[in-house]
N, C-alpha and C positions, 0 to 999 in steps of 0.2 A: 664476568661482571656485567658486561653489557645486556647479553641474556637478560642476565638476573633484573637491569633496570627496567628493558623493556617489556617481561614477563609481569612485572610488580601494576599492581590494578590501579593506585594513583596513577602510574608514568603514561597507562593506557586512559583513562579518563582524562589526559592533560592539567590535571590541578598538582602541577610540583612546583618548588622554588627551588632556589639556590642553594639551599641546606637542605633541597631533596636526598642526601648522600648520605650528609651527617646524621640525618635524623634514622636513617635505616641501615644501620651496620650491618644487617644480613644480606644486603647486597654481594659485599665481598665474599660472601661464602661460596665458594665454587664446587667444593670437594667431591660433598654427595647431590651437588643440584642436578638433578633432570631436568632435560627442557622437551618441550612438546615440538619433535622436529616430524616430517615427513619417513626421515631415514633411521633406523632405530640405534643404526651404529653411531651417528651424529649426535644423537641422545646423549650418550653414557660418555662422562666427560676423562674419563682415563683411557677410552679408546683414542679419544680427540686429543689429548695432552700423547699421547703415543704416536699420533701421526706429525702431531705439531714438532718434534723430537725428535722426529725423522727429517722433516723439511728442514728444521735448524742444520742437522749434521749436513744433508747435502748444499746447503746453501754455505756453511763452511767449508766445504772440499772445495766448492767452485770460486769461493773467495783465498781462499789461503790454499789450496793444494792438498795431497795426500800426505797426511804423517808419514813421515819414516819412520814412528814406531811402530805401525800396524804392518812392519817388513817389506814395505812398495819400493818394488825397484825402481829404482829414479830414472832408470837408462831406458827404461822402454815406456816411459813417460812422454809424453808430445811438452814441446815448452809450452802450447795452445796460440803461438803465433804465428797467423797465417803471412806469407807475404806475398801470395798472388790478387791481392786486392787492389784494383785498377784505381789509381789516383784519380782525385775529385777533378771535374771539367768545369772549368769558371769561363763564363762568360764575359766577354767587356760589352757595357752598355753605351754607347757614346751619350749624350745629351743631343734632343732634336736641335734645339738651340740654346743661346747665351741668356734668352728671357727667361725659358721656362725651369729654372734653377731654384724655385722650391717658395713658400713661404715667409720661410726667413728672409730672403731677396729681397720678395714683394716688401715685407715688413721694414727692412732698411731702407729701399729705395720710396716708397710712398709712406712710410710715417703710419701709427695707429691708424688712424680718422680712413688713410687708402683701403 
């Protein structure tokens, strides 16, 4: 879809409105659109809905895990947590002194006009 808006010769000439969408329902057409890419496989958009398809399935494995219907042994699985990871180091900052305690301070102790 977005292709298709920025490919369209108004969207390029900059003269669209707000009912630039409405008024061109061919926008949504994605099916058979070719687009003019560098890459010829980036063209053909049922290469590109196949790769898209792929990225979804592993960004599910990595958010929810491996089905157990696809027969994944669950025992030789990692849980994925690690706990060699060295607790954070905080610092303490003291204050150089009791004045320099921030704006707010200044703003209570001297009033707007300070």
């Amino acid at each position: 879809f977005l292709l298709n808006c920025l490919q369209h010769p108004e969207f390029k000439a900059g003269a669209v409105t707000t009912s630039f969408i409405d008024e061109n329902p061919q926008l949504k057409e994605t099916a058979s659109s070719y687009w003019d890419f560098a890459n010829e496989y980036q063209a053909d958009p049922r290469k590109v809905n196949a790769v898209e398809r792929l990225l979804r399935y592993l960004a599910n494995l990595a958010v929810n895990g491996h089905p157990s219907s696809l027969g994944v042994d669950t025992a030789k699985l990692g849980t994925g947590i690690t706990t060699s990871v060295a607790p954070p180091r905080i610092s303490t900052v003291e204050p150089k002194s009791s004045e320099s305690r921030g704006m707010r301070h200044i703003l209570l102790k001297e009033g707007p006009a300070g």
